[in-house]
N, C-alpha and C positions, 0 to 999 in steps of 0.2 A: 829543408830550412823552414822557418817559421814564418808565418803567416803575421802581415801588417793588423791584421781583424782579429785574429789570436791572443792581442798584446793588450786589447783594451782595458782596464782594470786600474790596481793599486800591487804593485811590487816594490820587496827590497831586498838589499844586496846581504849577502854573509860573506864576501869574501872576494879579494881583489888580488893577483898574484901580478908581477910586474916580472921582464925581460929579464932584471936581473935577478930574480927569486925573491928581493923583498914580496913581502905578503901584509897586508892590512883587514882582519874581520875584526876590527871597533868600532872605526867609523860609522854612524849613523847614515843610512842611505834612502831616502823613499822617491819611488817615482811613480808618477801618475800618468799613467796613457789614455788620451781619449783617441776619436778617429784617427785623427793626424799628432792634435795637435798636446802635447803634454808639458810637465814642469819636471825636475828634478835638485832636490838638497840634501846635501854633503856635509855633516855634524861632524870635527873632531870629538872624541870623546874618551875621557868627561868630560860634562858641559862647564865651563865655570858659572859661578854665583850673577848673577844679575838683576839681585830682589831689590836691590834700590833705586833701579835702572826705570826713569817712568817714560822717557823719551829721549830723542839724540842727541840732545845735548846735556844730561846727565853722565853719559858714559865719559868716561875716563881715558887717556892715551893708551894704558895697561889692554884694557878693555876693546879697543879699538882695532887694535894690536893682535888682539888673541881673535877678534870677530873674522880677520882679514885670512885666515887660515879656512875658511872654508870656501864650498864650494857648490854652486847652482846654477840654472841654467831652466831656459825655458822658448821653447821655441814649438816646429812639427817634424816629427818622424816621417824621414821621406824612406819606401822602399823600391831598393836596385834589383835587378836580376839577382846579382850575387852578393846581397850586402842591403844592411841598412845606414843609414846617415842619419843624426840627429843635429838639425838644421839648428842654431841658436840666434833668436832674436833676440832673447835679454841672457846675459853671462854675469853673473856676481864678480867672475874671474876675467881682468880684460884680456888677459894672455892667457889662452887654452892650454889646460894642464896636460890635455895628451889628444891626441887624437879620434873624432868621433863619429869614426868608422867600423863599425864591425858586421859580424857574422852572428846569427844569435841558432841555438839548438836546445831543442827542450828532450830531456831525458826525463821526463816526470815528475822525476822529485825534484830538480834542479834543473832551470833556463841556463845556459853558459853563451854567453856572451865572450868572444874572441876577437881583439884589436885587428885591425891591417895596417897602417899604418905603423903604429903600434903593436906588438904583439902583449900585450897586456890579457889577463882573464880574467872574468867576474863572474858570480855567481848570482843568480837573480833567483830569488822565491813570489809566489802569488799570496798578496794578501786578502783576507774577506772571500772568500770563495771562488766561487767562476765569475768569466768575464759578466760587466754588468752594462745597465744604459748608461751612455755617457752623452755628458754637451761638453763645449768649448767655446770661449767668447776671447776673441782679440780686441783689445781694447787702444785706444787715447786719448790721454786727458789731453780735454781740448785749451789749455793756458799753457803750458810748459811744452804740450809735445810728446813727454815720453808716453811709453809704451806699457802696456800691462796685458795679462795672460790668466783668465781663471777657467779652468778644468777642472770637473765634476765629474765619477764616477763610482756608481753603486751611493755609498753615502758618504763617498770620502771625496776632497776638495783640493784643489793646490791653487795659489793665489802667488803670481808674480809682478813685480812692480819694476822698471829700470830704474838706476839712477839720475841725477839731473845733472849731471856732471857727464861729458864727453871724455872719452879715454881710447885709446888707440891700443894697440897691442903689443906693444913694446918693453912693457913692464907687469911685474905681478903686481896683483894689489897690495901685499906688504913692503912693495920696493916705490909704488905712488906713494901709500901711508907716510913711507921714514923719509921720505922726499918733501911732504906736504911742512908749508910754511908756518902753520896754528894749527891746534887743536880742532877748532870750528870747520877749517879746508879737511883734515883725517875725516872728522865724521860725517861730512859732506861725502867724503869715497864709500865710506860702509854705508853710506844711506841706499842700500837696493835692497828689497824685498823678496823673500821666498817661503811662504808659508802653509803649512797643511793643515789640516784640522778634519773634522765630522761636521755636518750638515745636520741643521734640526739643532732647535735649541741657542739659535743665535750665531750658526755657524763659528762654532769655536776653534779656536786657532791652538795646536797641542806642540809645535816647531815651528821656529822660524830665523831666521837668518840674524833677525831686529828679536834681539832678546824679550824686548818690552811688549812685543806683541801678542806671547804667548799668555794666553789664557782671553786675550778680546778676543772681540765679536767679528769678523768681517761684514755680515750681515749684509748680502747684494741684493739688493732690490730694481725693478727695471722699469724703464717710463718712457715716452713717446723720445725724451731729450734722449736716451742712453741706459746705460747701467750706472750705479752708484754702491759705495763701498763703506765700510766703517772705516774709518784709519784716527790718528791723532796728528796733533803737532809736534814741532820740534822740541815742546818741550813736556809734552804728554796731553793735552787735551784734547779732548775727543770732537771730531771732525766728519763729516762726510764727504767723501772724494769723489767729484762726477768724471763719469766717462761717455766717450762718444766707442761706437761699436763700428768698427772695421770691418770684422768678421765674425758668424759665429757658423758650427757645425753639430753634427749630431742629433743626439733626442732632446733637441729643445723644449720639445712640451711637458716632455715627462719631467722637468724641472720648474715649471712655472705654476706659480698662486697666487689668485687675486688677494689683496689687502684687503682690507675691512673699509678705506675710505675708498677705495673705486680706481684711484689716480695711480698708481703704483701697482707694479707687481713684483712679489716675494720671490726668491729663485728656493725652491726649497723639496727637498729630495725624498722619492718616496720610496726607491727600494729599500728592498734586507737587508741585504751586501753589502 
């Protein structure tokens, strides 16, 4: 079986077989493994249009609707004797789509990941070459409470954010959405974060759960108070979101650069990979 230290990296999935033979390789899948702790996002695909989209509350019911069909998740990989678990601290999805317990075997060319719970299968590929340095940083914003998760590995990034909305598990998010009383309560549910990107360059965000986030900066910078992030408002302006640090793990140093005024440090990535 595979090794918890083996997984480090950036992988995605080609293909996803289910108990009863449906089968799924479109879906967009990227996950990011640091030591423990990594993120994972689930893109139906195609993506719809979202160029007019500059914050949450531009989007549309249509829009909201079709956001609510995917699928993230972000937590640590715990491993068992015979199994791994991926433990979820923040779920896009409040009712788990399946179970997230499996068996993972690498054949070479293709990682196969095997449900138990579930007998589901997937197929996992390595992106950006061999495993690389990674960190991880658990985060909370210290006003609201929620939780956040950014994982770095090699030069690639995942950035998760909870929502500010409590939700229980008793419904999927498109059964909260056609539940929800306004417009403003819907996009209040999609408001949770999951976003990838490259390092270098302003940390650009290339996917993400919040349509409008693709192409900004995350841009984490770190300081005696926390870490700090790019984000905008609800209705698109650009913001900086402070965080207090929980946890972090990993090659922390091989991620950090001093700023040019002294007070701040750059999180900023210097391997190949």
């Amino acid at each position: 079986m595979v090794q918890l230290n083996e997984l480090q990296g950036s992988w995605y999935r080609s293909l996803i077989v289910w108990p009863s033979g449906q089968r799924d390789a479109t879906t967009s899948v990227t996950w990011l493994q640091g030591s423990t702790f990594y993120a994972d996002l689930r893109q139906p695909m195609p993506a719809a249009d979202y160029a007019d989209v500059r914050g949450l509350r531009d989007l549309t019911a249509n829009q909201v609707a079709n956001l609510a069909r995917q699928e993230g998740f972000a937590g640590v990989l715990v491993e068992h004797p015979d199994c791994f678990e991926w433990m979820r601290y923040i779920d896009y999805q409040p009712k788990p789509v399946y179970s997230d317990r499996g068996m993972l075997e690498d054949r070479g060319y293709v990682m196969i990941e095997q449900g138990l719970d579930i007998q589901y299968i997937e197929h996992w590929h390595r992106q950006g070459g061999e495993r690389a340095p990674a960190a991880a940083w658990f985060l909370r914003d210290p006003i609201n409470g929620t939780r956040g998760i950014l994982v770095c590995a090699g030069r690639r990034f995942m950035f998760a954010r909870e929502r500010a909305v409590s939700l229980n598990e008793s419904l999927s998010l498109s059964e909260y959405i056609r539940a929800a009383s306004s417009l403003s309560e819907a996009q209040d549910l999609i408001d949770c974060e999951l976003s990838a990107g490259f390092a270098g360059d302003g940390w650009k965000i290339e996917s993400s759960s919040l349509p409008y986030r693709v192409g900004a900066s995350l841009s984490p910078t770190m300081s005696r108070d926390g870490l700090q992030t790019g984000d905008v408002t609800q209705v698109g302006e650009p913001i900086e979101r402070a965080w207090s640090i929980l946890e972090y793990e990993g090659s922390v140093d091989h991620f950090l650069k001093e700023k040019a005024n002294g007070h701040a440090v750059e999180l900023q990535l210097y391997s190949n990979n």
